[in-house]
Backbone of each chain as ProteinMPNN parsed JSONL, in Angstrom:
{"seq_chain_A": "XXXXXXXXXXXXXXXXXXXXXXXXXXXXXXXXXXXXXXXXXXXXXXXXXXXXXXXXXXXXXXXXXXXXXXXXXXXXXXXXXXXXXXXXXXXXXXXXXXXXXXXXXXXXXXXXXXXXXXXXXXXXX", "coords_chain_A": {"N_chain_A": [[106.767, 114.282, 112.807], [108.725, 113.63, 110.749], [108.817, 111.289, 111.106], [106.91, 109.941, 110.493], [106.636, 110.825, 108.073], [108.363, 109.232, 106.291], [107.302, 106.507, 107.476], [104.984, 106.493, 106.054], [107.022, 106.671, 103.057], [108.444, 104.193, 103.133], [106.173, 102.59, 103.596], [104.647, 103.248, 100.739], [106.699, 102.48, 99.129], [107.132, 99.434, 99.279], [104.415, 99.249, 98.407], [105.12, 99.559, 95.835], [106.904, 97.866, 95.464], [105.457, 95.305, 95.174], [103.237, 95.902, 93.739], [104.739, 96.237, 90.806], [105.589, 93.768, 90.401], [103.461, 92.163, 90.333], [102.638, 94.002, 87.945], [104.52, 92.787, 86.168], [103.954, 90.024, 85.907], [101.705, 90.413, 84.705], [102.437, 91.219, 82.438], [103.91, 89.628, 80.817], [102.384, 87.822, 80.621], [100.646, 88.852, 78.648], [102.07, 89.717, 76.474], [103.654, 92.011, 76.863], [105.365, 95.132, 77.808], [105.757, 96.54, 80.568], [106.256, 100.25, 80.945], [108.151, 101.992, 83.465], [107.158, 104.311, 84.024], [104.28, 103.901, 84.409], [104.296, 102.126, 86.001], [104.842, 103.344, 88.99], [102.57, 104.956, 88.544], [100.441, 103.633, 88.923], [101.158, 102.302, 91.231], [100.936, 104.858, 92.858], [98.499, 105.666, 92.493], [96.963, 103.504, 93.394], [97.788, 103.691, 95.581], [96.483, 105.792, 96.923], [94.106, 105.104, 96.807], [93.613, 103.755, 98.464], [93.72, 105.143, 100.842], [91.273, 106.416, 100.239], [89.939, 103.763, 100.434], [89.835, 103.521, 103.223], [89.102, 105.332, 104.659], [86.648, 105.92, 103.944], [86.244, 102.881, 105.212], [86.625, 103.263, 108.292], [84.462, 105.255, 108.321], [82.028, 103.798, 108.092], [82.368, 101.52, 109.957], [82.093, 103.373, 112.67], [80.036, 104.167, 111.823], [78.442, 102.26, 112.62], [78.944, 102.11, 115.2], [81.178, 101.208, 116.147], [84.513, 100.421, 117.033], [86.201, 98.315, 115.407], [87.005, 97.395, 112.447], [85.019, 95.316, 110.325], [84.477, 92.317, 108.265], [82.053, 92.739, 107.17], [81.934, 95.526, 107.077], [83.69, 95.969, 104.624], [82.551, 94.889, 103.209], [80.616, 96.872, 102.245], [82.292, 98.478, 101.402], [82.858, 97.36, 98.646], [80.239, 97.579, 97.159], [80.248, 99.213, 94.77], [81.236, 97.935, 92.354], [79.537, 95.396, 91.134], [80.229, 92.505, 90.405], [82.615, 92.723, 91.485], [81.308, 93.195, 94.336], [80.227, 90.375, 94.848], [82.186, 88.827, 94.716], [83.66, 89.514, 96.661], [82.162, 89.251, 98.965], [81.746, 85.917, 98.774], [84.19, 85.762, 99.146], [84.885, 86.211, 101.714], [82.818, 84.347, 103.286], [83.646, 82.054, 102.913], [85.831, 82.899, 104.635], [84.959, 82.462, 106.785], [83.456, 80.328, 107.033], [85.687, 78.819, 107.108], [86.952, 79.741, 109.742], [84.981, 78.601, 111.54], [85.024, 75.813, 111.04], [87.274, 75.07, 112.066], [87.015, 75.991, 114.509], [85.395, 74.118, 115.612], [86.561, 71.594, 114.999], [88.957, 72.243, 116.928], [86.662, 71.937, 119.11], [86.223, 69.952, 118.822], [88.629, 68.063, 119.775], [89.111, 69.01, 122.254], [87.096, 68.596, 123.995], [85.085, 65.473, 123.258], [82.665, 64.084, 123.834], [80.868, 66.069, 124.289], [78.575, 66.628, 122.587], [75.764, 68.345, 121.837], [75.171, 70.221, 120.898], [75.777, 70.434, 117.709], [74.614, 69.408, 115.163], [73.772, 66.036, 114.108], [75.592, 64.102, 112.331], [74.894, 61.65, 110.284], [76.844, 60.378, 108.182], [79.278, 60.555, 109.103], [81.987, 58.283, 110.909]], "CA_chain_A": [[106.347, 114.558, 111.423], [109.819, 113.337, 109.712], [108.888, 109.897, 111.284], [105.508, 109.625, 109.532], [106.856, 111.001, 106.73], [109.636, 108.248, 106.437], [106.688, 105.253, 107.202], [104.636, 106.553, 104.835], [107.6, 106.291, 102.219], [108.857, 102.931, 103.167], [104.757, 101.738, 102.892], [104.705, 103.0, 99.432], [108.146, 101.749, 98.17], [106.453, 98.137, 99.839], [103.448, 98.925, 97.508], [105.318, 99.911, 94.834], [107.157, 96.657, 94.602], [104.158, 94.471, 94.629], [103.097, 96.321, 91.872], [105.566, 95.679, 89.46], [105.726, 92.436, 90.331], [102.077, 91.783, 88.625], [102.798, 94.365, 86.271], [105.837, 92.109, 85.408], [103.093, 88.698, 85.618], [100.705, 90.481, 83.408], [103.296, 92.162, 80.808], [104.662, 88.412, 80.419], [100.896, 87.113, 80.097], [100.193, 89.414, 77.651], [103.335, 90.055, 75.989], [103.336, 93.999, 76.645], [106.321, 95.672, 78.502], [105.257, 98.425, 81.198], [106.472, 101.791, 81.575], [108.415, 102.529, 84.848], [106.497, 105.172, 85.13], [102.742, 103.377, 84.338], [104.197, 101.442, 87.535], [104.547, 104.432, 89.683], [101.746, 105.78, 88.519], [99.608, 102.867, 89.468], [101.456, 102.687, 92.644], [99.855, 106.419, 93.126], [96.573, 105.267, 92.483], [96.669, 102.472, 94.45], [98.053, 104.581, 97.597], [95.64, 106.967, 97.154], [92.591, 104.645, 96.471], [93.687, 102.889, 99.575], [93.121, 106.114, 101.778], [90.011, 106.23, 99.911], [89.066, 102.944, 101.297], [90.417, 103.379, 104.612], [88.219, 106.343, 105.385], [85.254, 104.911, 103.7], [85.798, 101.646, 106.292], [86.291, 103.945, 109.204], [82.78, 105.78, 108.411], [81.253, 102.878, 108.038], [82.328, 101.076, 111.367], [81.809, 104.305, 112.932], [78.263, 104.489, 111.777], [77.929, 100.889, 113.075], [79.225, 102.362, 116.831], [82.285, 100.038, 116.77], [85.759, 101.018, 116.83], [87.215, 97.762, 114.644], [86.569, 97.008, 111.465], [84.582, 93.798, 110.149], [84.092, 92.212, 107.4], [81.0, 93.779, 106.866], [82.202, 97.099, 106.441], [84.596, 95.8, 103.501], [81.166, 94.67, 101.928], [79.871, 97.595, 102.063], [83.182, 99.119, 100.571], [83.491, 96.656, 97.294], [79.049, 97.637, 96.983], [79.836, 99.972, 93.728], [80.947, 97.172, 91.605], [78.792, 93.843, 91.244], [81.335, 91.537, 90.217], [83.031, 92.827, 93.068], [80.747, 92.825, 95.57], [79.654, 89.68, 94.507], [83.551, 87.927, 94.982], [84.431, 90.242, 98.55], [81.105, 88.363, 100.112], [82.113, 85.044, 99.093], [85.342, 85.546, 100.073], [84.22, 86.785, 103.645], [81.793, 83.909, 104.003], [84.837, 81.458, 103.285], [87.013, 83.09, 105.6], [83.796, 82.571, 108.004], [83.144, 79.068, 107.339], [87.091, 78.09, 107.886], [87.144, 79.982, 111.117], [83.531, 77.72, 112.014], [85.685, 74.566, 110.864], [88.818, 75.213, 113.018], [86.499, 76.376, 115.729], [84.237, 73.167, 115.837], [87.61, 71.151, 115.377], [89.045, 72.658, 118.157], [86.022, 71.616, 120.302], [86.073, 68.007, 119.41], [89.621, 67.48, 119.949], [89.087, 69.449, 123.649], [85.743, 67.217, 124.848], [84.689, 64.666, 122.144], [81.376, 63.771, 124.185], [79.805, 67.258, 124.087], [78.064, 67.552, 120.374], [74.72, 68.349, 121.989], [74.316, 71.251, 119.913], [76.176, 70.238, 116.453], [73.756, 68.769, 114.115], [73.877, 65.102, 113.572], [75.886, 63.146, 111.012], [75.258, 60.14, 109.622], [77.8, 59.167, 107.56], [80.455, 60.211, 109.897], [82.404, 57.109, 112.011]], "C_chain_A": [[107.28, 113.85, 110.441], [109.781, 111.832, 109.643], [107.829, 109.404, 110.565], [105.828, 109.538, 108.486], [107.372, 109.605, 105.833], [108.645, 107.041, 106.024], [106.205, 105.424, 106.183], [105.523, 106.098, 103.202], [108.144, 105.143, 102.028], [107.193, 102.141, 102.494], [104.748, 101.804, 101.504], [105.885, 102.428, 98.428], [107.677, 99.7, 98.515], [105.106, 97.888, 98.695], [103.737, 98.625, 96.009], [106.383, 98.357, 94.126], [106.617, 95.745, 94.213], [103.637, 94.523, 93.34], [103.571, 96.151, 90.523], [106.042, 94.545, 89.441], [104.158, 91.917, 89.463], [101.97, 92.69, 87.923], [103.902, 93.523, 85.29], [105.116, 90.537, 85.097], [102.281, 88.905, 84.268], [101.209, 91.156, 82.22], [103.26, 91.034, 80.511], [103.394, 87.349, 79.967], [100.279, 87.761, 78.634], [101.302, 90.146, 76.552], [103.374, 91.711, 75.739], [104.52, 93.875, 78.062], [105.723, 96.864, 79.716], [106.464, 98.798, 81.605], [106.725, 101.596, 82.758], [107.293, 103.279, 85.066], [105.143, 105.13, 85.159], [103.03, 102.629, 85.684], [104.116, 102.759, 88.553], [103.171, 105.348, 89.377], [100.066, 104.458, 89.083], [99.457, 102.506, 90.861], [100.819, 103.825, 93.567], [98.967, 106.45, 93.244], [96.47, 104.435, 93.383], [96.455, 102.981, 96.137], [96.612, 105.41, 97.925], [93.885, 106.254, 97.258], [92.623, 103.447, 98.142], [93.337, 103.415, 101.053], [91.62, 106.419, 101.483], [89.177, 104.637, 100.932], [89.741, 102.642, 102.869], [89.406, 104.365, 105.403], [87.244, 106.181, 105.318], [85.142, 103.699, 104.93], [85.938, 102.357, 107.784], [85.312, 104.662, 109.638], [82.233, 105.075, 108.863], [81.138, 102.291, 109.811], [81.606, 101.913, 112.035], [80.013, 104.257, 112.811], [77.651, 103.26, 112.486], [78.226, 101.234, 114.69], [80.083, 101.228, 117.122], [83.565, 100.827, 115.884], [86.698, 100.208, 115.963], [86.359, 97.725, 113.503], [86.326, 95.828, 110.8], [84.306, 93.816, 108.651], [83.025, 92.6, 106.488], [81.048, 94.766, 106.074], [83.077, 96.98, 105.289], [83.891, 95.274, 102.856], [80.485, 95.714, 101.392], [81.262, 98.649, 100.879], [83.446, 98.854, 99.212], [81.424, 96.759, 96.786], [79.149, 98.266, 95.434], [80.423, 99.419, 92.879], [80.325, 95.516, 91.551], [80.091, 93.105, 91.234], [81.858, 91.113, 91.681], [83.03, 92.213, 94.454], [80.439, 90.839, 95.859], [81.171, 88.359, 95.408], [83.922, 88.421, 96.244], [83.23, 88.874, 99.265], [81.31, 87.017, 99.952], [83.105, 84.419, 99.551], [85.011, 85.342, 101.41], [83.777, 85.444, 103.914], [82.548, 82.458, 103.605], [85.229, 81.391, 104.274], [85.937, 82.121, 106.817], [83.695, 81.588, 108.33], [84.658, 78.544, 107.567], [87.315, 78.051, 109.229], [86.248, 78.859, 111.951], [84.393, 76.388, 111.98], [86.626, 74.439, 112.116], [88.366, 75.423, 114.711], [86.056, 74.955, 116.565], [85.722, 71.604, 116.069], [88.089, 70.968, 116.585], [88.05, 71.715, 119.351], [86.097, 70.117, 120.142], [87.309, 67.588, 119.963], [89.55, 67.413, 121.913], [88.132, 68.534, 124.393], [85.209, 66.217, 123.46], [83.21, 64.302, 122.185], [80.208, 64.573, 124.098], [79.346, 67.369, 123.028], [76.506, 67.53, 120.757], [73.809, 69.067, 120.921], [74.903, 70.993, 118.078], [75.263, 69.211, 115.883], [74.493, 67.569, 114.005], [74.179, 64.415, 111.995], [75.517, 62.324, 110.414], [76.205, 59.379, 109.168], [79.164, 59.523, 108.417], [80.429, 58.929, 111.453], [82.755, 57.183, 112.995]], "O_chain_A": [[106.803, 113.459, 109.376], [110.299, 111.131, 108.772], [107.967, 108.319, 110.0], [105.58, 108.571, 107.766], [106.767, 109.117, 104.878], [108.711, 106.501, 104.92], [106.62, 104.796, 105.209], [104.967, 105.417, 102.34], [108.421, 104.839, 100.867], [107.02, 101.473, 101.475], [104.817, 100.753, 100.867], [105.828, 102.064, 97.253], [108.112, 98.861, 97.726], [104.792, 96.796, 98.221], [103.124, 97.915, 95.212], [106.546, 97.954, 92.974], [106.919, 95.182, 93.161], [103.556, 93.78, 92.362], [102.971, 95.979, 89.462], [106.863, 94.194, 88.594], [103.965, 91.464, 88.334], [101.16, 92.505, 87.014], [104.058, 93.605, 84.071], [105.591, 89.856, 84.188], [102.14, 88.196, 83.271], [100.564, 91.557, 81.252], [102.394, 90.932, 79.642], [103.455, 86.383, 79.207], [99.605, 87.179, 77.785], [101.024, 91.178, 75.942], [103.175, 92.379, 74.724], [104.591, 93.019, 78.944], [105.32, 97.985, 79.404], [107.363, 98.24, 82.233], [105.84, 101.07, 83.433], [106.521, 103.098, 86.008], [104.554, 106.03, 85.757], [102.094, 102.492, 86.472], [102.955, 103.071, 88.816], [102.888, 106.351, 90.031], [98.947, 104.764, 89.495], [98.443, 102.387, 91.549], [100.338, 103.699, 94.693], [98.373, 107.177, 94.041], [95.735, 104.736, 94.323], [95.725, 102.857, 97.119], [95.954, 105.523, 98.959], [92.847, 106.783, 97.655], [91.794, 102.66, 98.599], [92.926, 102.789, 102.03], [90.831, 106.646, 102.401], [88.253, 104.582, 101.744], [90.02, 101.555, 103.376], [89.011, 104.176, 106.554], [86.554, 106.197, 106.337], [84.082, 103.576, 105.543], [85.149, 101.837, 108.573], [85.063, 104.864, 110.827], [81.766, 105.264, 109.986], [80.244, 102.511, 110.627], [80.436, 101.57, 112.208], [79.115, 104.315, 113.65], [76.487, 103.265, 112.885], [77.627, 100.491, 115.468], [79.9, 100.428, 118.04], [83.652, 101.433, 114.816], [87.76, 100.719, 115.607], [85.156, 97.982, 113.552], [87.323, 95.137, 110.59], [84.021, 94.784, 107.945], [83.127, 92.748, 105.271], [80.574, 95.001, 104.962], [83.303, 98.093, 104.814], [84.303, 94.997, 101.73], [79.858, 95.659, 100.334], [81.018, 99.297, 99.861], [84.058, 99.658, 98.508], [81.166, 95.891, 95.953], [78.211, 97.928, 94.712], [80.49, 100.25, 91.974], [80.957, 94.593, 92.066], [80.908, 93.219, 92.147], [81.772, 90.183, 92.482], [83.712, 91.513, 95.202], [80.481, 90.264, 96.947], [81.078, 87.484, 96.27], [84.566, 87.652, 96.957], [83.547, 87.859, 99.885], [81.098, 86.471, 101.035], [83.244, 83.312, 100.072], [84.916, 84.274, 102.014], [84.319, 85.054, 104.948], [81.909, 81.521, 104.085], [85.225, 80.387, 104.987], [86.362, 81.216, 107.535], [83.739, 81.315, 109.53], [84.698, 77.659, 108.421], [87.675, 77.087, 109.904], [86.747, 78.286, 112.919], [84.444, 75.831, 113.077], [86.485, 73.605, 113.01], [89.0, 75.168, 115.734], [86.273, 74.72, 117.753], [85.778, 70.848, 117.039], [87.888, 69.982, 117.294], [88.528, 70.997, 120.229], [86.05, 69.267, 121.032], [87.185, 66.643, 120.742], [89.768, 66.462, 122.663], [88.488, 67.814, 125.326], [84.959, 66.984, 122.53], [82.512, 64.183, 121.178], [79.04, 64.225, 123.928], [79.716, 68.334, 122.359], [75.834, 66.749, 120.084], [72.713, 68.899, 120.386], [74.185, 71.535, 117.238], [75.338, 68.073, 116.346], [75.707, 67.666, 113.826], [73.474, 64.259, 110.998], [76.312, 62.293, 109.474], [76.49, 58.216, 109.452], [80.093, 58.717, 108.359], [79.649, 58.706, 112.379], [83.006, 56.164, 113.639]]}, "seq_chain_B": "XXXXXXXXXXXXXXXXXXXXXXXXXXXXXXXXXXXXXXXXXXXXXXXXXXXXXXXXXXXXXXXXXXXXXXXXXXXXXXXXX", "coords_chain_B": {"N_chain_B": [[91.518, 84.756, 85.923], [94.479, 82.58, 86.909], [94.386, 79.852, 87.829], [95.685, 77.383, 90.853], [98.509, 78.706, 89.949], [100.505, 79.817, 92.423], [98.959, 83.539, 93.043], [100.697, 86.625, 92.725], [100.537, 88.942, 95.705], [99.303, 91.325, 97.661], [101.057, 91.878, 100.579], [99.142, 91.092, 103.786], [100.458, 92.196, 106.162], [101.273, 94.734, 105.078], [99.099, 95.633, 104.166], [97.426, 96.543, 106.242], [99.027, 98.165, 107.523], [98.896, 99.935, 106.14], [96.416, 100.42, 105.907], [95.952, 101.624, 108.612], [97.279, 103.546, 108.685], [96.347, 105.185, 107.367], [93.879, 105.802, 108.872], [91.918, 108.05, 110.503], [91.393, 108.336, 113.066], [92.398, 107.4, 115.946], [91.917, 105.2, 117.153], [90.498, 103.72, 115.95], [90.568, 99.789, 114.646], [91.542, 97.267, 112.895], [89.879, 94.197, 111.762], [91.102, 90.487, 111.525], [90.271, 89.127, 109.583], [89.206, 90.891, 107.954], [91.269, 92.404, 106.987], [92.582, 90.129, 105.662], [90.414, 90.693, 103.258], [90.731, 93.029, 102.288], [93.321, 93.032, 101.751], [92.553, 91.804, 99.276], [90.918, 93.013, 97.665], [92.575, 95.18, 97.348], [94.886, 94.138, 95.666], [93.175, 92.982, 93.598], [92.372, 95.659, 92.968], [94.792, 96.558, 91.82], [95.201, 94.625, 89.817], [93.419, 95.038, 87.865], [93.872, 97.465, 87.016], [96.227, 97.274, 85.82], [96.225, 95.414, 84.163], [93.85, 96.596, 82.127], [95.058, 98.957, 81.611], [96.985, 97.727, 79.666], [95.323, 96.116, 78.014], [94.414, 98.562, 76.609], [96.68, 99.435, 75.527], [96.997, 97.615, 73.754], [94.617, 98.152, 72.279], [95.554, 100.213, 70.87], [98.009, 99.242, 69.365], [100.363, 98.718, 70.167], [103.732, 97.945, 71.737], [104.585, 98.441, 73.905], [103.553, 99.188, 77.001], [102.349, 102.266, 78.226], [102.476, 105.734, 79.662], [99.754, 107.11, 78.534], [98.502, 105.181, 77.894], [97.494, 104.481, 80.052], [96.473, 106.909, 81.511], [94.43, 106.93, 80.106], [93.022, 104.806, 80.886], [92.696, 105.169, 83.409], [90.12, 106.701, 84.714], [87.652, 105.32, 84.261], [88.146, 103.306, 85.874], [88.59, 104.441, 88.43], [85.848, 105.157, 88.762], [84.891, 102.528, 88.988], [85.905, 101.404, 91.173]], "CA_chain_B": [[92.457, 84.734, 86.654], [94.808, 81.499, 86.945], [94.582, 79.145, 89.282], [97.162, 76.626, 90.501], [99.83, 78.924, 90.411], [100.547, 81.395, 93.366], [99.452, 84.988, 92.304], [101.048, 87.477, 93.457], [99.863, 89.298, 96.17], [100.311, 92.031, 98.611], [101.169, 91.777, 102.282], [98.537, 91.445, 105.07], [100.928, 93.463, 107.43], [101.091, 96.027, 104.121], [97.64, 96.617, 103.934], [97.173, 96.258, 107.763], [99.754, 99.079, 108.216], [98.361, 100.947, 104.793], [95.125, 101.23, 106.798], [96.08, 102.122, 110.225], [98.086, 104.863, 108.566], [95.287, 106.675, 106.851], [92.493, 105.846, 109.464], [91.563, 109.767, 111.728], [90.881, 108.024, 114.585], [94.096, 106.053, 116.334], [91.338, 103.897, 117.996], [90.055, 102.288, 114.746], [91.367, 98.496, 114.082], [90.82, 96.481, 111.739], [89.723, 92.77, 112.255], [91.998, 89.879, 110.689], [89.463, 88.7, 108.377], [88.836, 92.081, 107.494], [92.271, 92.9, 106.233], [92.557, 89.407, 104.2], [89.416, 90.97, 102.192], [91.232, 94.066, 101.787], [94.056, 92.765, 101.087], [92.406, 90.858, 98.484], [90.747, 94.125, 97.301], [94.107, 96.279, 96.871], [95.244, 93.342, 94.223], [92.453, 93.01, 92.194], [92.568, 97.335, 92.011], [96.409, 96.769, 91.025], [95.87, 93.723, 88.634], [92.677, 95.873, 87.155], [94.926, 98.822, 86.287], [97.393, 96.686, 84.883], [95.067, 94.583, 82.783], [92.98, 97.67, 81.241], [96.473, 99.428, 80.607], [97.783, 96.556, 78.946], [94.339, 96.535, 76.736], [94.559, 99.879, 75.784], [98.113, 99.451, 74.938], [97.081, 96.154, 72.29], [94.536, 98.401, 70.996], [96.918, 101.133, 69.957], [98.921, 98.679, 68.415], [101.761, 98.752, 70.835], [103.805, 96.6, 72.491], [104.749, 98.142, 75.604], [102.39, 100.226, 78.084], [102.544, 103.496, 78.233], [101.49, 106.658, 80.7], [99.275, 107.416, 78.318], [97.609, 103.874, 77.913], [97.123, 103.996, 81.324], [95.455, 107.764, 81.478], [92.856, 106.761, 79.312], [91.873, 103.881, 81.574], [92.754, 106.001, 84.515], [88.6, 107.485, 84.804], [86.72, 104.542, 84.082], [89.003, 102.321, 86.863], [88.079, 105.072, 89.382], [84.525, 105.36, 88.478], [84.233, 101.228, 89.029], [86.111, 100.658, 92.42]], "C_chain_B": [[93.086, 83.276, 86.615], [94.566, 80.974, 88.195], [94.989, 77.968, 89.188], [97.678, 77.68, 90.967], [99.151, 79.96, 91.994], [100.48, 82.435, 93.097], [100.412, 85.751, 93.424], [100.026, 88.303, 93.98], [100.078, 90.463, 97.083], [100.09, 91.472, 99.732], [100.102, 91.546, 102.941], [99.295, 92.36, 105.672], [101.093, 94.448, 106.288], [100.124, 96.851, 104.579], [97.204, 96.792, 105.473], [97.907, 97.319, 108.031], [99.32, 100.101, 107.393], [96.959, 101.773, 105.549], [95.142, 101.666, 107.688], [96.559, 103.202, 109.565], [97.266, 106.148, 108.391], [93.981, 106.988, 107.952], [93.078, 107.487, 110.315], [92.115, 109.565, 112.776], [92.145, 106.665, 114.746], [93.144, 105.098, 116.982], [90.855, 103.305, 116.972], [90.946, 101.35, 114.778], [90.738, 97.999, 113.741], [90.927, 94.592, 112.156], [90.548, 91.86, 111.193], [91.204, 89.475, 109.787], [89.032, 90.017, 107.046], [90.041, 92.844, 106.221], [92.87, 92.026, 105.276], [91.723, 90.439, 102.812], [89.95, 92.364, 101.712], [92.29, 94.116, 101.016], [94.089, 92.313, 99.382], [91.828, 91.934, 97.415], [91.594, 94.794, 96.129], [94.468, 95.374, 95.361], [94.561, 93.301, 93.202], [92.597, 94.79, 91.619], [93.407, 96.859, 91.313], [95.921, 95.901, 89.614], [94.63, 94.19, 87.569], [93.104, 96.892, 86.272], [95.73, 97.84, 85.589], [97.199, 96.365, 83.585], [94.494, 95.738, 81.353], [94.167, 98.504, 80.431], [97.161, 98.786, 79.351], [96.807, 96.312, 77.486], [94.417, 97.628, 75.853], [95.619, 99.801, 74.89], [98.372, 98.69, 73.434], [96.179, 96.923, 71.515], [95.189, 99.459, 70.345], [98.456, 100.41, 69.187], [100.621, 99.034, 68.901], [102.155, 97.755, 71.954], [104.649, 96.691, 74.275], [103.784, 99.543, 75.667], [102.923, 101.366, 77.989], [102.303, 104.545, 79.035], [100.699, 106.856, 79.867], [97.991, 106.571, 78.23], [96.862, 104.314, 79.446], [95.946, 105.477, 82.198], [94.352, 107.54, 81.148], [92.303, 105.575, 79.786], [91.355, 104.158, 82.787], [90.731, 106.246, 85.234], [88.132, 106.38, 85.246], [86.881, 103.495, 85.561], [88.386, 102.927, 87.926], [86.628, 104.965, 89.792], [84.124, 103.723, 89.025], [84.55, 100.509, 90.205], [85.3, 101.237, 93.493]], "O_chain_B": [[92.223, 82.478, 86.249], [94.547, 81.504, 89.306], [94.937, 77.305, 88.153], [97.553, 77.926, 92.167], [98.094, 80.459, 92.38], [101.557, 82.946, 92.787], [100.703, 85.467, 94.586], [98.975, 88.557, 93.393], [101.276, 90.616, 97.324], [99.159, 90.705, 99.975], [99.51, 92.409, 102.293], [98.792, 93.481, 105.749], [100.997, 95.517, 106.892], [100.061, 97.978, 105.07], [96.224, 97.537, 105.501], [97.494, 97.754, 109.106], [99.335, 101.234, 107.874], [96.612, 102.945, 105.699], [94.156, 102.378, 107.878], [96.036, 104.182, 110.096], [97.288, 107.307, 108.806], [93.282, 108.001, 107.959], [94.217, 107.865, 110.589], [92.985, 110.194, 113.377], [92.537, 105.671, 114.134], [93.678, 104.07, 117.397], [90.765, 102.086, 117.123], [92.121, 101.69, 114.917], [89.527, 97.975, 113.96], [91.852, 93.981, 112.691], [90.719, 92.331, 110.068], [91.853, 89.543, 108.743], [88.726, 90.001, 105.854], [89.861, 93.461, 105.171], [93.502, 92.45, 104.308], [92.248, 90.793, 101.756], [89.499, 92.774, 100.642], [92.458, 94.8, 100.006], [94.999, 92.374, 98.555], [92.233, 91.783, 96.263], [91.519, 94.935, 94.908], [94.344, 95.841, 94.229], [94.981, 93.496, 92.061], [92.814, 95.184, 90.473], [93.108, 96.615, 90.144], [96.173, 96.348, 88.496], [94.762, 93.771, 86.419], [92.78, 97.112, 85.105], [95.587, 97.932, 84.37], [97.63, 96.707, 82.484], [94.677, 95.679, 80.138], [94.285, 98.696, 79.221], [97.702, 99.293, 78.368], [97.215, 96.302, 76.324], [94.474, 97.608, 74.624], [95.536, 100.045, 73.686], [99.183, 98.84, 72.52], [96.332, 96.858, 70.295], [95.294, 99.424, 69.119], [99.48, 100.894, 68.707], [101.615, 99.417, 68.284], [101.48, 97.071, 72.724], [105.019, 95.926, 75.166], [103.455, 100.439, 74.889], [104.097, 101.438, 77.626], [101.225, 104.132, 79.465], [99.918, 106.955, 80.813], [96.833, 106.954, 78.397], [95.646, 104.374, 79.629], [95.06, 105.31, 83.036], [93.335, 107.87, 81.757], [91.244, 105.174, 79.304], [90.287, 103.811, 83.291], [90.422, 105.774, 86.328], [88.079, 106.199, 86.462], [85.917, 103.035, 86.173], [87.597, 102.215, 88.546], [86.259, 104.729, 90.942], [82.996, 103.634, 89.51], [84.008, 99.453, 90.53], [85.333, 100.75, 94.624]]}, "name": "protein", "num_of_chains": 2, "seq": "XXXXXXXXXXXXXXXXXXXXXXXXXXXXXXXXXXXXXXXXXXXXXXXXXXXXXXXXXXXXXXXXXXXXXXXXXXXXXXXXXXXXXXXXXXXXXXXXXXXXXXXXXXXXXXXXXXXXXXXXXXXXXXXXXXXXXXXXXXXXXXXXXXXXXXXXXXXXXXXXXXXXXXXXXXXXXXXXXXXXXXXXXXXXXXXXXXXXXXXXXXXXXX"}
């Protein structure tokens, strides 16, 4: 229990400096000072909105009958603002097409002759 | 948002250890792509709160933040993540 306790407090002293590091980007962008304790108190929110979406992406999987969590389920978590949702899915479908790059990479370097199934170039030499 | 510079950001192994902590179930894990987008998440909350605080704060005609600035954005912030 004293050991949980402990991570838990190291995680949030880890959150809590992040935090006032872009509260210290966006005071200096906007020439406004924050409050110690508007940082800790954002820190609070944050922690807490973070168990919020931790249990939310554990439903979710869960309802999907898989024990990890996919990108997916962190679409379905950023669903109750547009904007949002809108920037998580093109993130995701980034990440998606890098992995596809690095993947396809990969295979030419390994056999060069195999591209039976990769769609034809043209302008590549 | 800028771009160019480096924002600041939090951790992957943060939020990667942030979530294992709270998940029920010790058999949930989270996929690496999964915890970029979370990661990526957690920041915009933070730099959301910051931002809206920081509004409130210009229109009360002050020049540093306040707990109170930050109550009165407190609701709406909740209500939109």
């Amino acid at each position: 229990m004293d050991e949980e306790f402990s991570r838990s407090q190291r995680l949030k002293a880890a959150v809590h400096f992040t935090v006032s590091k872009i509260c210290e980007e966006i005071g200096q962008d906007c020439g406004k000072e924050f409050n110690k304790l508007v940082i800790a108190a954002i820190t609070e929110t944050a922690f807490k909105q973070c168990d919020i979406f931790a249990k939310d992406l554990e439903a979710f999987a869960r309802h999907a009958k898989r024990t990890t969590i996919t990108v997916e389920d962190v679409k379905l978590a950023a669903r109750r603002s547009t904007s949002l949702a809108i920037y998580i899915t093109q993130k995701g479908e980034e990440l998606t097409s890098t992995h596809k790059e690095q993947r396809e990479r990969k295979k030419k370097q390994s056999g060069k002759s195999d591209e039976s199934e990769a769609p034809a170039k043209g302008s590549e030499d | 948002m800028a771009d160019g510079e480096p924002e600041v950001m939090f951790k992957k192994e943060t939020v990667g250890k942030l979530l294992s902590m709270f998940f029920k179930d010790e058999k949930t894990r989270v996929g690496g792509d999964a915890v970029i987008l979370m990661t990526e998440m957690l920041t915009i909350f933070v730099r959301e709160a910051a931002r809206r605080a920081a509004k409130q704060a210009h229109t009360e005609h002050s020049d540093a933040v306040d707990i109170e600035n930050f109550e009165k954005i407190l609701p709406q912030l909740l209500l939109d993540f």
